[in-house]
C-alpha positions in Angstrom: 128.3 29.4 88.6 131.4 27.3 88.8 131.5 25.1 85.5 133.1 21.9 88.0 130.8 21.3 91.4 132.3 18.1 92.2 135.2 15.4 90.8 135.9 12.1 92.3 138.4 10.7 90.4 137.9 11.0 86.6 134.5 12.0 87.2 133.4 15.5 87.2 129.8 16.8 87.8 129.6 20.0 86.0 127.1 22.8 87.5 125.2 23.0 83.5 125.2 19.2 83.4 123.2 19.6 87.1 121.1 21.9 85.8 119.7 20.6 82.6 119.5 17.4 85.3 117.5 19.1 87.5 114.9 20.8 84.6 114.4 17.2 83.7 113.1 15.9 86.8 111.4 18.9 87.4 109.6 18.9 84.0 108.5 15.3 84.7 106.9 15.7 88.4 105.1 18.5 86.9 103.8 16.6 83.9 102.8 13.8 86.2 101.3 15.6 88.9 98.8 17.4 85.9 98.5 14.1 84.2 97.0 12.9 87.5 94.4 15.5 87.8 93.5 15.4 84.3 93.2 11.3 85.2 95.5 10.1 82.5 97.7 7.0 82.4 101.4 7.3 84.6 103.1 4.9 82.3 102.4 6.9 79.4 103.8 9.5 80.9 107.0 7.7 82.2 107.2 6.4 78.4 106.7 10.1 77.0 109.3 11.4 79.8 111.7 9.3 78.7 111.2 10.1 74.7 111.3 13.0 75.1 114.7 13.8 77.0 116.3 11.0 74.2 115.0 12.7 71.3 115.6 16.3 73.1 119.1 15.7 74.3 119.7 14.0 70.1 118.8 17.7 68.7 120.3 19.5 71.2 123.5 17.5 70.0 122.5 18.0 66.2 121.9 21.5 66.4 125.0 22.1 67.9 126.7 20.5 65.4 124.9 22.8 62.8 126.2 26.0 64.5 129.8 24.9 63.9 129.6 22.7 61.3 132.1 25.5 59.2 134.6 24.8 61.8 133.9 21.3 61.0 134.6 21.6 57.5 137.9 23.8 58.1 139.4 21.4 60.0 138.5 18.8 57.8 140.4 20.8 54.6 143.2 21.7 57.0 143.8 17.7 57.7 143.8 17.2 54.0 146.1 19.7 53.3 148.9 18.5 55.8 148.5 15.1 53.6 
């Protein structure tokens, strides 16, 4: 998969970003097409959709920042030594 599908200017649409895009509105049609046989409320649904991409795309941010949090901290006590 090429990592840039499209740029217009300064903005680029990356092919992971599309993706992850993509899994989101799938996820959500599916929940609300079984939330509507099971007879349950859409706007709960659109409320839950929407929690739940905020808080997933938050950890998906902190988790990353876990895995290289030791690079974090070496650049960190490289900075302070060049002071």
């Amino acid at each position: 998969m090429k990592n840039d599908l499209l740029t217009i200017g300064g903005f680029t649409i990356h092919g992971y970003g599309l993706m992850i895009g993509l899994g989101f509105v799938a996820a959500y049609f599916m929940t609300e097409y079984r939330a509507s046989k099971q007879g349950l409320d859409s706007d709960k649904i659109i409320s839950l959709a929407g929690w739940t991409i905020i808080a997933g795309l938050i950890c998906a941010k902190l988790l990353y920042y876990v895995t290289i949090f030791d690079d974090i901290i070496e650049i960190g006590r490289a900075s302070c030594r060049e002071r």
